[in-house]
C-alpha positions in Angstrom: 0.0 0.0 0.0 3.0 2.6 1.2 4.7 1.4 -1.9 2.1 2.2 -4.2 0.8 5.6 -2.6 4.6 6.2 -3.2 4.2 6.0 -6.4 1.2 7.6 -6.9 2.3 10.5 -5.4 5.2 10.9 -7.8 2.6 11.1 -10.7 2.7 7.7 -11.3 -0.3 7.5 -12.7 0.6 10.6 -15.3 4.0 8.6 -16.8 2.0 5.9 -16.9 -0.9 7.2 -19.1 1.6 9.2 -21.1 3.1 6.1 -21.9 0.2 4.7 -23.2 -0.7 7.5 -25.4 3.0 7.5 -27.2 2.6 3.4 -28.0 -1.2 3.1 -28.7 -2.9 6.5 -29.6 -3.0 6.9 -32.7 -5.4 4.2 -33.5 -9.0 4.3 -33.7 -10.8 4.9 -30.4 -6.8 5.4 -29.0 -8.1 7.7 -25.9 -10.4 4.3 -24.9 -7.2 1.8 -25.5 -4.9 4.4 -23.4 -7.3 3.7 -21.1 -7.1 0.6 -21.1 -3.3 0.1 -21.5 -3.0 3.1 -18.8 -4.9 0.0 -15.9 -3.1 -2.8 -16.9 0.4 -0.8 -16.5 -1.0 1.2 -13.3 -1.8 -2.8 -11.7 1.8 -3.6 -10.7 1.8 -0.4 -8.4 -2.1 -0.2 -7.3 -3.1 -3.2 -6.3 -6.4 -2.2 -5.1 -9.7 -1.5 -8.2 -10.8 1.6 -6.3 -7.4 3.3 -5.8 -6.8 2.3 -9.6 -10.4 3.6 -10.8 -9.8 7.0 -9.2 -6.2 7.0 -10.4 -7.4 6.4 -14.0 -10.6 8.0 -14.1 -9.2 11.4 -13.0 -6.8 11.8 -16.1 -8.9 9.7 -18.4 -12.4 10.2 -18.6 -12.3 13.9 -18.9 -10.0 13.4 -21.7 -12.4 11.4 -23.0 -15.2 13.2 -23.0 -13.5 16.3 -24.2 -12.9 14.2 -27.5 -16.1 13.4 -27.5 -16.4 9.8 -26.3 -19.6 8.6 -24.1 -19.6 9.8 -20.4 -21.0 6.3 -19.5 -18.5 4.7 -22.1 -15.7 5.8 -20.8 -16.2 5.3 -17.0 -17.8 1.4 -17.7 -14.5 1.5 -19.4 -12.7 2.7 -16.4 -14.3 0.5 -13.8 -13.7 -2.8 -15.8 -10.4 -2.1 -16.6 -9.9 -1.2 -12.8 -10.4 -4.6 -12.1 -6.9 -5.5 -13.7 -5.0 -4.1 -10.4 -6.5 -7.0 -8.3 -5.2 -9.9 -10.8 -1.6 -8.5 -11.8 1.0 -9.0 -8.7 0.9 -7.1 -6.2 -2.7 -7.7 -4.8 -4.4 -7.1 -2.4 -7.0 -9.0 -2.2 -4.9 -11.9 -3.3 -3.0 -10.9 -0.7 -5.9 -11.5 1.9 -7.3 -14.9 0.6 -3.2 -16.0 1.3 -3.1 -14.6 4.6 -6.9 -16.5 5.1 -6.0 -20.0 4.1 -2.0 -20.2 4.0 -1.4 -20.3 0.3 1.5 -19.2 -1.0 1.1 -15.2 -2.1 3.9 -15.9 -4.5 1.9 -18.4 -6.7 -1.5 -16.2 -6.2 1.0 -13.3 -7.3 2.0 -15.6 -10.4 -1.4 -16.8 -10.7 -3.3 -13.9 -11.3 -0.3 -12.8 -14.6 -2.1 -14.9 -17.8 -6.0 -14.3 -16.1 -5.1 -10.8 -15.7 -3.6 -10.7 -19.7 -6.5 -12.5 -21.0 -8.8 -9.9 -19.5 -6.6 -7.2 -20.6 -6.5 -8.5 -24.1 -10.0 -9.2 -24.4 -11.0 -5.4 -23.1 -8.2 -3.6 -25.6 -10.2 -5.4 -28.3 -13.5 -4.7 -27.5 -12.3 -0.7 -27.3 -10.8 -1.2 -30.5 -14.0 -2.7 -32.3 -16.0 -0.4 -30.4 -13.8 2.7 -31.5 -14.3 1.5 -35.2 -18.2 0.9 -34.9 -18.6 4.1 -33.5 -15.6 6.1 -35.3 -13.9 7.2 -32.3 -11.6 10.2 -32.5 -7.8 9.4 -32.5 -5.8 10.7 -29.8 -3.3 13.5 -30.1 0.3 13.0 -31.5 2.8 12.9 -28.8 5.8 15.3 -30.2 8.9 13.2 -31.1 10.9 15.1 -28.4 9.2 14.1 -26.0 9.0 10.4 -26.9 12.0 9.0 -25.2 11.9 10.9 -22.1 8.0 9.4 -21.7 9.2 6.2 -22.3 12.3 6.4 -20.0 9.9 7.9 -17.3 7.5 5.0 -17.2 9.9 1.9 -16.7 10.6 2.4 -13.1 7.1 2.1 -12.6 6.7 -0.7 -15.0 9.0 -3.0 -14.0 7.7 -2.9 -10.4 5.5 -5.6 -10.4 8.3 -7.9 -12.1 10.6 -6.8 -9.2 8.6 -8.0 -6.4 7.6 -11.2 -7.7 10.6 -12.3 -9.1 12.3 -11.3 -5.8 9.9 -13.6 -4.1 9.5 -16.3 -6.0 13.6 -16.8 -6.2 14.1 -16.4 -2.5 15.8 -13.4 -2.1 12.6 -12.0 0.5 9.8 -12.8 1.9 6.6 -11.0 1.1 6.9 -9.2 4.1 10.2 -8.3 3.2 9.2 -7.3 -0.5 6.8 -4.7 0.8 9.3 -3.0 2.6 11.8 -3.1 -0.3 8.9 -1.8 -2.3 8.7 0.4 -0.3 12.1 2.0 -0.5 12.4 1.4 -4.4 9.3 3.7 -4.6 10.7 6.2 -2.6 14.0 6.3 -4.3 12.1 6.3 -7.9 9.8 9.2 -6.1 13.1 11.5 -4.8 15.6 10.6 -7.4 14.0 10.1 -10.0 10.4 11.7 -11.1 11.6 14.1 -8.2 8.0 15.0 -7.7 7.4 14.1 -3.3 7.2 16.9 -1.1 8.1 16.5 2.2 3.4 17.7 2.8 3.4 14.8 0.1 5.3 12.0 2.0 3.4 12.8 5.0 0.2 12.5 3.4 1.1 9.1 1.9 2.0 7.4 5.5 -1.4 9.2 6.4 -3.1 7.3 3.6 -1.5 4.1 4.0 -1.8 4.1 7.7 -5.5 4.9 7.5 -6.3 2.0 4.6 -3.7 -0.6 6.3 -5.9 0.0 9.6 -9.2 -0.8 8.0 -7.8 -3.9 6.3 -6.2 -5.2 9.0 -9.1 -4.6 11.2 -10.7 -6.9 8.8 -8.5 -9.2 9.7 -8.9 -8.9 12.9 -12.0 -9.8 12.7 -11.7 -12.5 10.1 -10.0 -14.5 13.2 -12.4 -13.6 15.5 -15.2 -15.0 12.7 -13.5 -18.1 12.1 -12.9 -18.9 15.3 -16.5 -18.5 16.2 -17.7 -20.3 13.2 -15.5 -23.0 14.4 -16.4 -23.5 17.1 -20.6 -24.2 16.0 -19.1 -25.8 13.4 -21.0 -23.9 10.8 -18.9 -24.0 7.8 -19.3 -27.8 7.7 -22.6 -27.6 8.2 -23.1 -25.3 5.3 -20.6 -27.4 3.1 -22.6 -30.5 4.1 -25.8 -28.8 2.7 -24.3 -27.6 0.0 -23.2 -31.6 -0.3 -26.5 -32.5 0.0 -27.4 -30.8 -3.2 -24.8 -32.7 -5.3 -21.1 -34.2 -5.0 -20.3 -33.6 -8.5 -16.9 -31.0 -8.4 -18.5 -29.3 -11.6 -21.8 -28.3 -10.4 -20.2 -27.3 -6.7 -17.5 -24.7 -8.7 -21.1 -23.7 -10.5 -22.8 -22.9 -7.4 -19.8 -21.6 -5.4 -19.4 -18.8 -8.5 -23.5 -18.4 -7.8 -22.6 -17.6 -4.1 -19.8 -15.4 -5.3 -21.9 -13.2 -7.1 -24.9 -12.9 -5.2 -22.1 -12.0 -2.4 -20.6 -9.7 -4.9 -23.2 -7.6 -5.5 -23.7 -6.2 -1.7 -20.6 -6.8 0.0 -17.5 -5.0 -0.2 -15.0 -7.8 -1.6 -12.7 -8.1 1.7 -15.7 -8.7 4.2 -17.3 -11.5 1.0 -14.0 -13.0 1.5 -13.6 -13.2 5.3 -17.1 -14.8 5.2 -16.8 -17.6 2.4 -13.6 -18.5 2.8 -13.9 -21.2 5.8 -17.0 -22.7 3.6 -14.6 -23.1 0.8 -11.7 -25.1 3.1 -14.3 -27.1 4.2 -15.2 -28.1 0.4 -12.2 -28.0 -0.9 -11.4 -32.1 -0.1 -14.4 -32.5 -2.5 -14.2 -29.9 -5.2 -10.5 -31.1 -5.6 -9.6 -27.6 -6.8 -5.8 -26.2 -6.4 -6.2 -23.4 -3.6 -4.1 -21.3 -5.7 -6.6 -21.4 -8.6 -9.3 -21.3 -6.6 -7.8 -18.2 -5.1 -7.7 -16.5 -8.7 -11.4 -17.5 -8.8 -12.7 -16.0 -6.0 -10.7 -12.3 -6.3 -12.1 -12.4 -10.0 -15.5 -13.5 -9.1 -15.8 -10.9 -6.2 -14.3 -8.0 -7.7 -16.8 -8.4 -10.9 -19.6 -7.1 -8.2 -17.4 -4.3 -8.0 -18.5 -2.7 -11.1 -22.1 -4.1 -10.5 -25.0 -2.5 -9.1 -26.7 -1.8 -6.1 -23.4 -2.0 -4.1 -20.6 -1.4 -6.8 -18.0 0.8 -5.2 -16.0 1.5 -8.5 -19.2 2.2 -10.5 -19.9 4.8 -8.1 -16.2 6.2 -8.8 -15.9 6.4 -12.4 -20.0 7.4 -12.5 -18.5 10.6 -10.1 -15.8 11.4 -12.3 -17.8 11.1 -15.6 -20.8 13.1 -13.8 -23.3 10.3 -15.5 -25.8 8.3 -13.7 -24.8 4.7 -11.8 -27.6 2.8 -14.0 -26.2 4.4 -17.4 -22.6 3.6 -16.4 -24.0 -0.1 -15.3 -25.8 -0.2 -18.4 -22.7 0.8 -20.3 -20.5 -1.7 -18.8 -22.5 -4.8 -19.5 -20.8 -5.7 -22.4 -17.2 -5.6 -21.0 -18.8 -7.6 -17.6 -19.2 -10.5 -20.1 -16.0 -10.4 -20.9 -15.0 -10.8 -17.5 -17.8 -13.6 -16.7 -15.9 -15.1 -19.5 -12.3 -14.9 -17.9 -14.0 -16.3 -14.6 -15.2 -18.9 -16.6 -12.1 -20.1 -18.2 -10.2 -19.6 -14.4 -12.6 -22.2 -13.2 -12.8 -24.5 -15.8 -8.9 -24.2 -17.3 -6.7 -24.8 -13.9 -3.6 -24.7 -16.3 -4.3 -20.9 -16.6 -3.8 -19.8 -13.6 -1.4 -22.6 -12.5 0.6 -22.8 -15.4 2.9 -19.8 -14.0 3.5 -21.0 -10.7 3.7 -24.6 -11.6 7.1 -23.2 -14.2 8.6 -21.5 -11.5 9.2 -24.2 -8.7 
C-alpha cells in the first residue's frame, strides 16, 4: 500500500498514461485503449480496483469526454479495466485470501499474470471494435521530443511488479520483506527520479497508508475472531454439508460456489465477501479437488466483478463521479465488457492450467 501511494504520489499515474498514449494512440478509439493500457500498466503499483479507478478516471475520462467519447462509455471502461489491479502482482486481495487460508502469495502473485492478460487483451479489443463501430476520435500526437523521455519515465514504474515477484519467488525476500523493499524502491524512484514528493506529500502518503492498512487489518482482525467462532458451532461444515447435499459432482459445486460469489458480490464489499466464504470453501475444498491457488484466482475475480455491478458497486460509483453520468447508465454501459470478465471467470474455473501454469514453471 506505502509502496504504491509512493508511487502515486510521484505522478505515477501521469508517466503511466503518457506512456500509453506514445505506443497506442494513434489508432481508432486510441483515448479508450490508453485507457485501457494506462490499468493494466497502473496494476503492478495499485493493487487495489478503487485506488486504480480513481487513479485512472481522473486523467482519463475527462479526456475522454472532451474528445467526444460517451460519459458512461468511458467510466464502464474505467471501472472494468480497474479490475486488472486486483489480478496482476501485487494484490491485495490476493493478498488477503493467502493470509486467510496459508497459500503461497507468491503463486496467487503468479497466478493472477495470464488471467489478468487475457482480461486485458480481451477489453483492448473490444475498445478497438467499439472505437471503429462508433468512429472514435484518434488521440493526439505525442511530439517526437518528447518520446524518449516518456518512455524512460514510465519503466521504473513498469518494472515494479516484475521486481517484487521475481524477488519472491527466487528467494531473495519474503513477502513481508518485498513490501518494505517496495517500499524504499518507490521512494528512491519518487526522490531521485520523477523528483515530484514533497516532504506535505510524504506525510500524506504514511497518512493514507496508515489509514487504509488499519481498516484492512481490522478486517483481519476480525476475520480471526469469525473463524474462530464459526468454528467453534461448526458452521462451515454444516453449510458445506448442505451444499453436499445438493450434489457431490466437483463441476456443479464450482457452479454454485461462483452463484454464491456473485450474489455475495453484489452487496458486500470484496474483503468482508472473503472473510465470510472463505472457511466454507476449506471445508469443500477435499471434495471440489480444486488447487487453492486457482481457486484463489477465482474467487478475487469473481468478487471484484460485483465491484463494477449494481446496487453495491464501489467502482461504478467512482468512475459514475468522475464522468458526472448516472450509476444505472454507467451499469448499463459496462455490461458488455462484464461478459467479458464472466468469461475470464469462466475459463479460471474450468482451465486450472491458466492460472497454475505460472506457478507450476517457476518451482
Amino acid at each position: 500500500m506505502l509502496a504504491g501511494n509512493l508511487m502515486n504520489a510521484a505522478d505515477l499515474t501521469g508517466h503511466i498514461v503518457r506512456a500509453a498514449q506514445f505506443l497506442v494512440g494513434r489508432i481508432k478509439g486510441g483515448l479508450a485503449v490508453v485507457n485501457v493500457l494506462s490499468n493494466f500498466l497502473l496494476s503492478g503499483a495499485s493493487g487495489a480496483a478503487t485506488s486504480e479507478a480513481a487513479a485512472v478516471g481522473g486523467l482519463m475520462i475527462p479526456s475522454m469526454k472532451r474528445d467526444g467519447y460517451d460519459p458512461a462509455y468511458a467510466a464502464a471502461l474505467t471501472a472494468t479495466g480497474s479490475l486488472l489491479g486486483p489480478m496482476i502482482p501485487p494484490s491485495l486481495p490476493l493478498i488477503l485470501f493467502g493470509v486467510l487460508t496459508g497459500t503461497s502469495i507468491g503463486d496467487l502473485f503468479l497466478a493472477g499474470i495470464v488471467p489478468g492478460l487475457i482480461l486485458g487483451g480481451l477489453l483492448l479489443t473490444y475498445a478497438l471494435w467499439k472505437g471503429r463501430r462508433d468512429d472514435h476520435p484518434v488521440a493526439a500526437r505525442v511530439p517526437p521530443e518528447e518520446r524518449r523521455g516518456i518512455l524512460i519515465a514510465a519503466i521504473p514504474a513498469i518494472i515494479l511488479p516484475v521486481f517484487i515477484v521475481v524477488g519472491i519467488r527466487s528467494g531473495i525476500f519474503t513477502p513481508t520483506e518485498a513490501a518494505g523493499v517496495a517500499c524504499i524502491y518507490a521512494l528512491v524512484i519518487a526522490l531521485f527520479v520523477y523528483r515530484s514528493l514533497s516532504w506535505r506529500r510524504l506525510l500524506r502518503c504514511f497518512h493514507d497508508t496508515a489509514t487504509m492498512s488499519a481498516g484492512v487489518m481490522l478486517i483481519v482482525a476480525m476475520a480471526s475472531m469469525t473463524g474462530f467462532v464459526l468454528g467453534i458451532e461448526n458452521l462451515p461444515q454444516r453449510i458445506a454439508d448442505s451444499i453436499l447435499g445438493v450434489t457431490q459432482s466437483p463441476a456443479v459445486l464450482i457452479l454454485l460456489l461462483n452463484i454464491i460469489l456473485v450474489v455475495m458480490g453484489l452487496f458486500l464489499e470484496p474483503l468482508a465477501a472473503m472473510v465470510l466464504i472463505v472457511p466454507v470453501l476449506n471445508a469443500l475444498a477435499p471434495t471440489i479437488g480444486m488447487d487453492p491457488v486457482q481457486m484463489g484466482v477465482m474467487v478475487v475475480l469473481n468478487l471484484m466483478i460485483g465491484m463494477c455491478t449494481p446496487p453495491v458497486g464501489l467502482v461504478l460509483f467512482i468512475v459514475g463521479t468522475i464522468a458526472r453520468t448516472p450509476i444505472q447508465a454507467v451499469a448499463m454501459a459496462a455490461l458488455p465488457m462484464l461478459v467479458l470478465c464472466v468469461i475470464v471467470l469462466a475459463l479460471v474455473a474450468a482451465v486450472p492450467s491458466l492460472s497454475l501454469f505460472l506457478p507450476n514453471l517457476f518451482k
